[in-house]
RODO-2510 file (C-alpha; in nm, 4 decimals, decimal comma):
residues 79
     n   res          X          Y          Z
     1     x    -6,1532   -11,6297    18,7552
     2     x    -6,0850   -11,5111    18,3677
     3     x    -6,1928   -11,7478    18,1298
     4     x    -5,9118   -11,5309    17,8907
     5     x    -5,5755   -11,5332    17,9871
     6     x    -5,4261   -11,1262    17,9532
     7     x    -5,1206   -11,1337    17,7499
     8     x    -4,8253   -11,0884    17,9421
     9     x    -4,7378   -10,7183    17,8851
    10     x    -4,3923   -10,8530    17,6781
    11     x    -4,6916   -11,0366    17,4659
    12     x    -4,8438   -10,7905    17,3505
    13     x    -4,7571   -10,5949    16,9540
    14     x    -4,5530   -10,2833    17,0388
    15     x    -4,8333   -10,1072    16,8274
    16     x    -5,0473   -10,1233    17,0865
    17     x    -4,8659   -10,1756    17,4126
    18     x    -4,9065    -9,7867    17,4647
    19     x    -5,2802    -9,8374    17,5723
    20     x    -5,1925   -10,1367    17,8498
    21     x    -4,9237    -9,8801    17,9514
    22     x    -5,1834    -9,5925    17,9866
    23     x    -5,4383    -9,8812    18,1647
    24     x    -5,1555    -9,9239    18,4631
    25     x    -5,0771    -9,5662    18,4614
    26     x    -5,4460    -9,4958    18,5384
    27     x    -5,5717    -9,8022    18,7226
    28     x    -5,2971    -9,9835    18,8291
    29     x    -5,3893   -10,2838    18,6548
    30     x    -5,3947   -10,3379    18,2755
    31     x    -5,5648   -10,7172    18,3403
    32     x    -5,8485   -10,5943    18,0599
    33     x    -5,6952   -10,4347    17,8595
    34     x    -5,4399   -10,7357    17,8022
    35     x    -5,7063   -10,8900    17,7455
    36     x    -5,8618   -10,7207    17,4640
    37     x    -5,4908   -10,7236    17,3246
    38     x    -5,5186   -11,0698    17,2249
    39     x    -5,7311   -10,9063    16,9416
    40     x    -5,6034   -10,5502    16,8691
    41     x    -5,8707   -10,4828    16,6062
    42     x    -6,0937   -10,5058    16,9197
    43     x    -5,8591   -10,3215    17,0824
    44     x    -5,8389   -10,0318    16,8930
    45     x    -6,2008    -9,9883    16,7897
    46     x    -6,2708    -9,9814    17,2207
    47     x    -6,0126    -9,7001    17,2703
    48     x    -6,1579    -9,5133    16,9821
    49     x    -6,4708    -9,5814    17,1269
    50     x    -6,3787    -9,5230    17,5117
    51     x    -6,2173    -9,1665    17,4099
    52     x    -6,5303    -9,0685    17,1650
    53     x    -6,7418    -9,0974    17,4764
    54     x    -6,5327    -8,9321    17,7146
    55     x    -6,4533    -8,6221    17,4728
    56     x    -6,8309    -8,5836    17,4744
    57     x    -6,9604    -8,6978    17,8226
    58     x    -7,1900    -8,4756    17,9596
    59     x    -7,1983    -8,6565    18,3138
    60     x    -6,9428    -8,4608    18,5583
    61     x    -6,6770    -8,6564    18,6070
    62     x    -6,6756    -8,6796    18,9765
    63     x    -7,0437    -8,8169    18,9267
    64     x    -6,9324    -9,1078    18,6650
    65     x    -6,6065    -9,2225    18,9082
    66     x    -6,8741    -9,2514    19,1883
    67     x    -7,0757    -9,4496    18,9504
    68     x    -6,7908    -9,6397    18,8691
    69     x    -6,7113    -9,6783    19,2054
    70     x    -7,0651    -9,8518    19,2778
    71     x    -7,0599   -10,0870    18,9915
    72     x    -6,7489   -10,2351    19,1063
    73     x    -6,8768   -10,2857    19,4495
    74     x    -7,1688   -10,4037    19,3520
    75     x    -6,9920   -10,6671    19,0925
    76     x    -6,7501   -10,7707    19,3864
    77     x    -6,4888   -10,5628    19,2000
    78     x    -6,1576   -10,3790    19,2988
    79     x    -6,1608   -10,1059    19,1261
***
């Protein structure tokens, strides 16, 4: 159970509603991301971070979704 309540997607400042949009486009859930919204600071400065490190990953990306993948099971997760 979240201890934070996600902002309703209607919630959350049009500014940034683009990056819950993306999060359900490429997940199908934009729970976190919601989340983070409450604070959009926070929000911002993860995206920046999230697309700094995947611009220069230099893990194959079939090998970090299976990594994914195993965290989530491993954390009881639906991923």
């Amino acid at each position: 159970m979240a201890r934070i309540e996600p902002l309703g997607i209607h919630e959350v400042d049009d500014e940034i509603r683009h990056f819950c949009e993306e999060a359900e486009r490429q997940s199908g859930t934009s729970a976190s991301t919601r989340t983070y919204a409450r604070n959009p600071g926070v929000l911002k400065a993860l995206s920046a971070y999230r697309a700094a490190l995947a611009r220069e990953a230099t893990i194959d990306p079939v090998l970090r979704e299976l990594v994914r993948l195993k965290i989530a099971a491993l954390n009881a997760c639906r991923y």
